[in-house]
C-alpha positions in Angstrom: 95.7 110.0 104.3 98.9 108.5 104.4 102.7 110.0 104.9 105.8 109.2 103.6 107.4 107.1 106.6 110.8 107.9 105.6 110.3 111.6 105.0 111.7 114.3 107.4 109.5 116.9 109.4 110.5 120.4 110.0 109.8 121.1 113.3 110.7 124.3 112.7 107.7 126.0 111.1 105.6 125.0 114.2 105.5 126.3 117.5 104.8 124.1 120.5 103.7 126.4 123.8 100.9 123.9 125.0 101.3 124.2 128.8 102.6 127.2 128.9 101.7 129.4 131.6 100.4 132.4 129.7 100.0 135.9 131.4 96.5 137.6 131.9 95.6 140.8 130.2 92.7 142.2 128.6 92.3 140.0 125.3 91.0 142.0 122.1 88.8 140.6 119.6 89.2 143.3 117.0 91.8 142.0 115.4 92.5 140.2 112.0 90.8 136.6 111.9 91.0 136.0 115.3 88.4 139.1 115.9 86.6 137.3 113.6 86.0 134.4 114.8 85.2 135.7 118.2 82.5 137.6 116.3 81.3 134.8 115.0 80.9 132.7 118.4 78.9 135.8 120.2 76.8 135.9 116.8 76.0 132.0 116.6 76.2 131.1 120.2 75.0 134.2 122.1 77.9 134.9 124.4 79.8 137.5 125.2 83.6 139.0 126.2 83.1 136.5 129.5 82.6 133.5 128.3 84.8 133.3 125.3 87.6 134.1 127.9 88.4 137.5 126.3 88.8 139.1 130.0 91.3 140.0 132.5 91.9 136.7 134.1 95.3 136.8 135.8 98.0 134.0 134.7 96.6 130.9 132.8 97.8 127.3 134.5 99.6 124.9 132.7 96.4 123.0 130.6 98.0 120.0 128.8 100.5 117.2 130.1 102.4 117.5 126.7 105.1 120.1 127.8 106.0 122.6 125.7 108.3 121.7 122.8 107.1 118.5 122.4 106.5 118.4 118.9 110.4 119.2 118.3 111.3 116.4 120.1 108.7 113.4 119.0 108.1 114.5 115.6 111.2 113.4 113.3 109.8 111.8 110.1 106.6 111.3 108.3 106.0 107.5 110.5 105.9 110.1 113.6 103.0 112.1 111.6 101.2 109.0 111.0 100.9 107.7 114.5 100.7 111.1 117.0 98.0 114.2 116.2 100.8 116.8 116.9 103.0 115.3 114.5 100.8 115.1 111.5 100.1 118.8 112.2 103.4 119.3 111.8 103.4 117.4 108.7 100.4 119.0 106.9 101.7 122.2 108.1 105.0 121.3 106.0 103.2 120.1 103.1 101.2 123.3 102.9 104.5 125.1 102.8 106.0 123.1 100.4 103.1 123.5 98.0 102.5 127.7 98.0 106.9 128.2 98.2 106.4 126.4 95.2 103.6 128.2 93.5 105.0 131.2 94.1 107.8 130.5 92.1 105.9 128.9 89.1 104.7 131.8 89.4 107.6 134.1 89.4 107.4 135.7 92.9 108.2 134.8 96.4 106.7 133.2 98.9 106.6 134.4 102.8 106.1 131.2 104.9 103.8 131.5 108.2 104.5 129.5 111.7 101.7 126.8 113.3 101.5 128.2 116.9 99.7 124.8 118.7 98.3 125.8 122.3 96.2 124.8 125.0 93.6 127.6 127.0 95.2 131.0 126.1 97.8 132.4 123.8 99.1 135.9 123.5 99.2 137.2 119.8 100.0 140.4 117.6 96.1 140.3 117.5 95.4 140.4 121.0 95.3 137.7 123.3 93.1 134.5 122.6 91.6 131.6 124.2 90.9 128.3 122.4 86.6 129.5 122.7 87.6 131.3 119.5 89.1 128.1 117.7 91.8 128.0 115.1 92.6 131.5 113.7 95.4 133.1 111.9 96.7 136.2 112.6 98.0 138.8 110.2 99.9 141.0 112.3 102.1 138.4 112.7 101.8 136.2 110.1 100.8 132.5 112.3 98.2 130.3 112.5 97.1 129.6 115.9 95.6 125.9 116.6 94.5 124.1 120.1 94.3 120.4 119.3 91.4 119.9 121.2 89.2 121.8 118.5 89.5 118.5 116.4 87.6 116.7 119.2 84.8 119.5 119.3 84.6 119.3 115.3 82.6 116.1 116.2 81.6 116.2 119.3 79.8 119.7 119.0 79.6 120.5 115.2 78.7 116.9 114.4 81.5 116.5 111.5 83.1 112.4 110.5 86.4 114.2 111.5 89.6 111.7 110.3 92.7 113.0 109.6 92.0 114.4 106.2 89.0 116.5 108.6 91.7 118.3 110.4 93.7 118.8 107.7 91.0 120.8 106.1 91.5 123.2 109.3 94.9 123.9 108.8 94.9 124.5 105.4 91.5 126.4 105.8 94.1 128.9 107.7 97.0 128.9 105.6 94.2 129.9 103.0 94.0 133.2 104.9 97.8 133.6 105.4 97.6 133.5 101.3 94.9 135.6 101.3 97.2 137.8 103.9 99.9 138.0 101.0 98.1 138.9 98.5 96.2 141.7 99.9 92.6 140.6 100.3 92.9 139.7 103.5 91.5 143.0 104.4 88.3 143.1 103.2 87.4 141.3 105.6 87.2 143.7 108.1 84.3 146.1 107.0 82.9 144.9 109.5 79.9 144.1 107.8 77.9 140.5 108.0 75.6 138.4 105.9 75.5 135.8 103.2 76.9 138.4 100.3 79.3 140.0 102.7 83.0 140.5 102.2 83.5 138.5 105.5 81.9 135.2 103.7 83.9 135.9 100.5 87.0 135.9 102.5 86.1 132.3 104.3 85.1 131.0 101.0 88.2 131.4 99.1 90.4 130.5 102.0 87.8 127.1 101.7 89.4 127.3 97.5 92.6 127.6 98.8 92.7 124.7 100.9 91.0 122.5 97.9 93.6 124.1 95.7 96.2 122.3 98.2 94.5 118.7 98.6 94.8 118.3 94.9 98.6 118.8 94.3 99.5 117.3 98.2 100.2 114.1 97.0 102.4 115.5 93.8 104.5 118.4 96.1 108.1 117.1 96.4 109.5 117.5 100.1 112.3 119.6 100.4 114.2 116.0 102.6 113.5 113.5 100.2 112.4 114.8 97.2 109.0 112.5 97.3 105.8 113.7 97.8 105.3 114.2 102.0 101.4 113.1 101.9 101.7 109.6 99.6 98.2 108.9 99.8 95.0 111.4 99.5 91.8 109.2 98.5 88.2 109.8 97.8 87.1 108.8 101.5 89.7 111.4 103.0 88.2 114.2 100.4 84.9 113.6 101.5 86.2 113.8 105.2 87.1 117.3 104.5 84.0 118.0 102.3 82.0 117.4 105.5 84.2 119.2 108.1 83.4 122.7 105.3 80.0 121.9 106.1 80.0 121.4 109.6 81.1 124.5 110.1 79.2 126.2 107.2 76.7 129.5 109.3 73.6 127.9 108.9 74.4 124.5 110.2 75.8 126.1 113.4 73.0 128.7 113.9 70.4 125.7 113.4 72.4 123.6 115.9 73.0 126.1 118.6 70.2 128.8 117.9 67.5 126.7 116.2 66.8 128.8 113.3 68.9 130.4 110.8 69.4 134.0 110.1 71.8 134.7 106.8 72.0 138.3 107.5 74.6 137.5 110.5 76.6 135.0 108.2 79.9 135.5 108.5 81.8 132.3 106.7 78.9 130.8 104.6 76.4 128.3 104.2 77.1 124.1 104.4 77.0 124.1 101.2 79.1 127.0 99.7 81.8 125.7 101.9 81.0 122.3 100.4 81.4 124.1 96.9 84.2 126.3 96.8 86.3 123.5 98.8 85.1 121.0 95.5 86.2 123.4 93.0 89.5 124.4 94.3 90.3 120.8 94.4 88.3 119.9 91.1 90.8 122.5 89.4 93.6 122.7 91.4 94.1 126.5 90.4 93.8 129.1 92.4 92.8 131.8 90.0 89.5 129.9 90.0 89.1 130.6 93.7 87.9 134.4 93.1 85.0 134.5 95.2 84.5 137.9 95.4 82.8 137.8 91.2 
C-alpha cells in the first residue's frame, strides 16, 4: 500500500486528543456501535462494566507521549502517510472520503462526511463515554469514528491477524462502512438487541465488511481533491489479502474459539471468519455497493 508522496493530507477530518486528560463519569454501553462492541467483548471474553473501563473512574492521565494535535502538525503530504502510523490514518481516512463524496454524487445526492477521533485510554462521545477495551467504533449520534492506535498492535498480538498497513486500513474503512450505513438508514437495525449468526447485528457488520471492499477497489482510481491523482497509488494482491485476514481475525468464531475455547453462534454478533472473509471479497470483486445487501 503505497501513497502519493506529493499529495496533500487534510488534517482536518481527523481529530487528535491522544493524551488528553479526559474527565471520569459513568461510561454507557448502550449506545450506537460503541454499545455494540462493548457487548460483544463481555459476550466473547466474559467481562463485565469493570473491566472494559465502563465505570466511574475519576480523571484519566495523560496515556501517550504524542501530545494532542500531533497529527495536524506532522502529517502534511502523502510521504508523511507513508512513514508514521498516525499519518497514514489520516490518509486512508481522506481517501475514504474522497471515494463516498464522490459516489454520492454519481449518484445524485449528497454526501455527509464523518471525523476520525484517534485516542489513547478514554474518550467522551455522544454515545457515552468509552475506553480503548471496546476498540474502534463509530458513533452515530455524532457522526465519528473513534480509533486508539494501539488496537493495530492487538490485531496481532491477541487476534493473531498478518496486520500491514493495508490490515489497518481494513479497520478504518470497516467504520466508515457504518457511518454509510448511518446515512442511509440501516444503521439502526442493529440495535434490536438481538444476537446470533442470522441476526440483524451480524448483517449490519457484514455489509459495513462490503463497504469497506467496495472502497479498496476504486482507492487507487479516487482522484484527491490536492492533486487530482489518486491518494493511495498502489493497492496489490498481498495488501488485499492483508485485509482479507484482518475480516477473519476478528470474524465471532475465531475470537470465541481463541478466548472461550468453543464456539457458540447464537451469541454472534459480527459473523463468522469466513463471512467476513466473503462479503469483504465481494465488495471488492464488484466494487458496487448495491451488491453489499446483506440483509437478503
Amino acid at each position: 500500500m503505497q501513497f502519493d508522496d506529493d499529495a496533500r493530507l487534510d488534517t482536518s477530518e481527523v481529530k487528535d486528543v491522544r493524551g488528553s486528560r479526559v474527565p471520569g463519569g459513568r461510561a454507557t454501553i448502550g449506545g450506537g456501535i460503541a454499545g455494540l462492541v462493548a457487548l460483544v467483548l463481555g459476550l466473547l471474553f466474559g467481562v463485565g462494566p469493570e473491566q472494559l473501563g465502563l465505570t466511574d473512574g475519576g480523571d484519566q492521565p495523560a496515556a501517550s507521549s504524542s501530545s494532542a494535535a500531533e497529527v495536524n502538525r506532522s502529517c502534511r503530504t502523502g510521504a508523511d502517510a507513508n512513514s508514521r502510523e498516525d499519518c497514514r490514518t489520516v490518509a486512508v481516512a481522506n481517501s475514504l472520503q474522497d471515494y463516498w463524496r464522490a459516489e454520492y454524487t454519481r449518484r445524485g445526492g449528497t454526501y455527509s462526511p464523518a471525523t476520525t477521533v484517534l485516542f489513547t485510554q478514554r474518550v467522551n462521545t455522544a454515545c457515552g463515554a468509552a475506553t480503548s477495551a471496546v476498540g474502534p467504533f463509530y458513533c452515530p449520534g455524532d457522526r465519528q469514528v473513534y480509533l486508539d492506535l494501539g488496537f493495530f498492535d492487538e490485531l496481532r498480538t491477541t487476534f493473531g491477524a498478518d496486520g500491514g498497513p493495508f490490515a489497518q486500513a481494513y479497520v478504518v474503512a470497516h467504520e466508515y462502512g457504518h457511518h454509510i450505513q448511518n446515512l442511509m438508514g440501516t444503521l439502526s437495525r442493529a440495535q434490536d438487541g438481538r444476537t446470533g449468526a442470522g441476526s440483524n447485528a451480524v448483517r449490519v457488520e457484514l455489509q459495513a465488511d462490503c463497504y469497506a471492499g467496495v472502497w479498496a477497489r476504486h482507492a487507487t482510481g479516487t482522484p484527491d481533491e490536492s492533486t487530482g491523482r489518486p491518494l493511495i497509488t498502489r493497492l496489490d494482491d498481498a495488501d488485499i489479502r492483508d485485509g482479507l485476514d484482518a475480516a477473519a481475525a476478528v470474524g465471532d468464531d475465531r475470537i470465541q474459539e481463541r478466548f472461550q475455547g468453543r464456539v457458540t453462534p447464537e451469541s454472534w454478533t459480527h459473523g463468522s471468519a469466513a463471512q467476513r472473509r466473503q462479503w469483504f471479497r465481494t465488495g471488492y470483486d464488484t466494487g458496487d455497493m448495491a451488491r453489499c445487501n446483506t440483509f437478503r
